[in-house]
N, C-alpha and C positions, 0 to 999 in steps of 0.2 A: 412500452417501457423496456428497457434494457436490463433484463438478468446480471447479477455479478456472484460467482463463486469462487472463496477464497479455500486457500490448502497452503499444506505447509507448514503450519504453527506445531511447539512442540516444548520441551522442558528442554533446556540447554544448559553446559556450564559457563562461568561469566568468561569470556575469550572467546568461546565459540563461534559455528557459526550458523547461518540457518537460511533458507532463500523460501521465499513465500510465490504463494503464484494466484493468479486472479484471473478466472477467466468469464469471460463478456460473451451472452447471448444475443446473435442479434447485429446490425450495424448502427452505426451513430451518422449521420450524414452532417454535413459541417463542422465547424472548429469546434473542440472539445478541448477539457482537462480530465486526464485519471488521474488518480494521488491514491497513497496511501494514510491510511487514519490512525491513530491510535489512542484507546481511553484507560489511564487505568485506574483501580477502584477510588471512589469518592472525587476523578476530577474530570473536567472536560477533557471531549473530545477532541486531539491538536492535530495539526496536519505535521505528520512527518518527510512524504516526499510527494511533487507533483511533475507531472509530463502533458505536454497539449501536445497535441494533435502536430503539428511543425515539429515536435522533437523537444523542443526546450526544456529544461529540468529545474528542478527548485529544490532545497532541501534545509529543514529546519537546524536550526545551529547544533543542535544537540547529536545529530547526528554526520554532518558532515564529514567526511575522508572514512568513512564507515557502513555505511548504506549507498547505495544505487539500485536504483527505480533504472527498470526499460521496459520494455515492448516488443513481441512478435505481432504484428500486424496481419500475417498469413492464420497465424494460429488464434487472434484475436483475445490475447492473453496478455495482461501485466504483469511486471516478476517485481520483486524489493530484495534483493541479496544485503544481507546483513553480518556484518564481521564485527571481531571484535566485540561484542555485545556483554554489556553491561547488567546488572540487578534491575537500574533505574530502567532500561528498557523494557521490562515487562509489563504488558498490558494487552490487551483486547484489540487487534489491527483491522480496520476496516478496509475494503477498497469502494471507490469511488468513481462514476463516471457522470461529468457535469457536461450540459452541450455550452459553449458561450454565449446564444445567443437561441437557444432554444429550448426546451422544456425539460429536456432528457436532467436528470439527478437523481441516482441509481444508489445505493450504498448495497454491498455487501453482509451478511451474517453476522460477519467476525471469524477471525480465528485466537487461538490464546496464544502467547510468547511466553515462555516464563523462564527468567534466568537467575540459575544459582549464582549463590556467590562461594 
């Protein structure tokens, strides 16, 4: 299985901003998704951004023009750069590494976000 360790997380005020990072032990052979997760108290766990393996990006509405998800591939690490950041945005951020067509489905610890208002 593949290791995931998240960093990053921290108190912020609402405007702020904050870049989280995920890094992967380990390789993934074949097509993959990373994403990042986030749950906070009393509700599901929602995806807030994802990246396959090709590059493609996905991001949930609530953050859009606000967050970006990338990738060093050298360094084998996930980043979520987060601006702008809101109250509503606090919660628990997971990272995530899925294979598409193989076993691998890794989650992360967590880290905490938490923004003032």
């Amino acid at each position: 299985q593949v290791q995931l360790m998240e960093s990053g997380g921290g108190l912020v005020q609402a405007g702020g901003s904050l870049r989280l990072s995920c890094a992967a032990s380990g390789r993934i052979g074949g097509a993959y998704i990373m994403g990042w997760f986030r749950q906070a108290p009393g509700m599901q766990r929602d995806m807030v951004a994802i990246i396959s393996s090709g590059g493609s990006t996905n991001y949930a509405d609530s953050v859009k023009g606000r967050f970006t998800i990338s990738r060093d591939n050298a360094k084998n690490t996930m980043y979520l750069q987060m601006n702008s950041l809101k109250p509503e945005d606090t919660a628990i951020y997971y990272c995530n590494v899925r294979q598409v067509l193989g076993q691998i489905n890794s989650w992360g610890q967590g880290t905490q976000v938490t923004v003032s208002s």
